[in-house]
N, C-alpha and C positions, 0 to 999 in steps of 0.2 A: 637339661637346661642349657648347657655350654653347647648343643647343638643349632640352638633360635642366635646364637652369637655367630658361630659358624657359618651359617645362611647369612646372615646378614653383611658381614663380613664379606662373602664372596660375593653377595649381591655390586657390595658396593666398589669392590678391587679386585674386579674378575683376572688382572692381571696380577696380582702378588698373590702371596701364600703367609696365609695367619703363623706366625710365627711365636705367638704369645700363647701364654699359658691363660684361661679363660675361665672365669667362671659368672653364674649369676644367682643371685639369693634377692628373694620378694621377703618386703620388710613392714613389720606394722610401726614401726617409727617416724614413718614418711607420713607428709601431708597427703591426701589422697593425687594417684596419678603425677605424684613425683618420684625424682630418678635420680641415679649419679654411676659416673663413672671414676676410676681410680686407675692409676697407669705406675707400679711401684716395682722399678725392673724391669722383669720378661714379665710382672701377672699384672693383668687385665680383670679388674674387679665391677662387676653391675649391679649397682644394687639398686630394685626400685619396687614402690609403695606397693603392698597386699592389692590393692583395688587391680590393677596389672595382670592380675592370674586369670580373669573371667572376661579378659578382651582380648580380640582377634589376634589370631597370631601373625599375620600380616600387620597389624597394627602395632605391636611390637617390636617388629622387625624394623618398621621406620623409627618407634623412640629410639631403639639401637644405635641404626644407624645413625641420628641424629646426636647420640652420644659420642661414635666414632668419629665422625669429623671432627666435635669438640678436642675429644684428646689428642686424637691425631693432627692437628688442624691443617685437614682438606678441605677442600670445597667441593662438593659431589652432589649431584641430589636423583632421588630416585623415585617412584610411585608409591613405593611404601613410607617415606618419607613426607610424601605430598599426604596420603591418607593418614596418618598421625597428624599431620598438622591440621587437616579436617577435624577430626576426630576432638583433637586440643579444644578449638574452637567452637564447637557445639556441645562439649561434656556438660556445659553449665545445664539444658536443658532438661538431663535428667538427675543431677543434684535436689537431691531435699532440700528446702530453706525449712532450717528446724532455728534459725541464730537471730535474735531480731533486739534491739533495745530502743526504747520509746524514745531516746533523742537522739540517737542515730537514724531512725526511721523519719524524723521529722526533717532531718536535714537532705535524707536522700528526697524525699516527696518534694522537700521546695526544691530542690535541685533539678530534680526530673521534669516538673511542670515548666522552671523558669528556663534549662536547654534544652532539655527532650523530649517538648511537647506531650510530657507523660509515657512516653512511648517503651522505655527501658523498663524489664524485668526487674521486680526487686531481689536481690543476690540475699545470702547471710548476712547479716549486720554484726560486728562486735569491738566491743573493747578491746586494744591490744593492751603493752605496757607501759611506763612512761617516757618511752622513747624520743628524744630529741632530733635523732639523727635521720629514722625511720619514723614519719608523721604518719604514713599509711602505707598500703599495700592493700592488691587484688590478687587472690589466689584462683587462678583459669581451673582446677581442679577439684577444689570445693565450691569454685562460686562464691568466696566471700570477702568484702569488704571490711580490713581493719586496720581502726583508726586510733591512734596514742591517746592517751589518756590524758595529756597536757591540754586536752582542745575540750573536756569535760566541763570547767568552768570558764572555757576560751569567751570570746565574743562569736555571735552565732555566724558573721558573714567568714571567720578565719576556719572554723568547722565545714562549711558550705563548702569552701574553696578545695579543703582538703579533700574532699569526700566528692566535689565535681572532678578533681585530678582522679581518682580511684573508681571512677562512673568513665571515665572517657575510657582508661583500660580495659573496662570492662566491652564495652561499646565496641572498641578497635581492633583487640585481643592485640594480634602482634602479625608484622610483614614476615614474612622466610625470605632474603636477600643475600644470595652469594653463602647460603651452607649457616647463616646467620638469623636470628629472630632480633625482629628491631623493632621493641616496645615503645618507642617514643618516634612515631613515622612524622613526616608533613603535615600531615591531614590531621596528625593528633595534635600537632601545635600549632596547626593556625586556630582549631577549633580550642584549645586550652587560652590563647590568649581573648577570645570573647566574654572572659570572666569581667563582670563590670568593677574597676577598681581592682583590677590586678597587681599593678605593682605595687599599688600603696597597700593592699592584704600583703603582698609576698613580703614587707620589710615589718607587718605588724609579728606574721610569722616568724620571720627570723628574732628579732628582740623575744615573741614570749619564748623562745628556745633557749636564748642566751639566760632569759631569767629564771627558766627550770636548773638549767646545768649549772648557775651559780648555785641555786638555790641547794643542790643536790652537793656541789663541793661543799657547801657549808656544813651540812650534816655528816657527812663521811670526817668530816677533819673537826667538828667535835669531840 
């Protein structure tokens, strides 16, 4: 395993010498096609998701070295880098959508007919938990859309909004810029601001947040 590190490594700094102690363990704790790196001293830790072991090892070589520049932070970029970031971006295609809930599925359908002429893939749908701080998230690896549970009895245009911010991710994936992934590009915020009554959702959202987290200090200091 510490040899795909080793390659990669020298792919990226053919002019230095790995000087770290390295290793890499495939983990089923990880969301699918997720990673991390760790830098504690001289060792060099990789750990990344079980899905990982039955994709190219060229393709690994770029999540590597896209880890590497993290920790180290360089700016480098390389082919196998480029082909991982392909790879990111089209995994959705062969995920299973096994995730789906009847009004999360209702919000993505009006959503998709009213900006994406229907045109978008329906992803996994699911409940997160009642998160105030984190409304939603797209995971590029599962393919799935999940949304807090504060928007369950929301009003249906504050659910919409969330779930068009988590459709456009989905849509854009993400820029590679200067060794960096930039999930909120131009293109994703001029099209995020065509939401009709945007700012007046984005301040109905903030109040029901404010009213969850009161709500939530109440009960903890009972």
């Amino acid at each position: 395993m510490s040899e795909l590190i080793r390659e990669a490594f020298q792919q990226l700094y053919p002019e230095k010498v790995l000087k770290y102690s390295v290793s890499l363990k495939y983990s089923r704790k990880f969301k699918p096609y997720n990673a991390n790196v760790k830098l504690r001293g001289n060792d060099l830790s990789f750990h990344l998701s079980k899905e990982w072991k039955k994709i190219s090892k060229e393709i690994q070589i770029g999540l590597i070295q896209e880890l590497l520049i993290k920790i180290l932070k360089n700016k480098r970029k390389t082919i196998n880098m480029e082909l991982y970031n392909l790879f990111m971006k089209n995994v959705h295609l062969a995920v299973p959508k096994t995730k789906t809930d009847e009004v999360l599925e209702e919000s993505f359908n009006r959503v998709n007919e009213t900006y994406f002429n229907g045109m978008l893939d329906k992803p996994n749908l699911q409940w997160g938990n009642p998160s105030t701080s984190k409304l939603g998230s797209y995971e590029y690896g599962s393919d799935t859309i999940t949304i807090s549970t504060i928007f369950k009895s929301a009003q249906q245009e504050l659910l919409d909004y969330v779930m068009y911010h988590e459709m456009l991710h989905k849509k854009f994936k993400f820029q590679n810029k200067n060794g960096r992934n930039l999930h909120h590009s131009n293109e994703f915020k001029k099209m995020e601001a065509k939401f009709e009554n945007r700012d007046l959702i984005e301040k109905e959202i903030s109040r029901l947040a404010r009213k969850h987290r009161f709500g939530l200090r109440a009960i903890l200091n009972f």
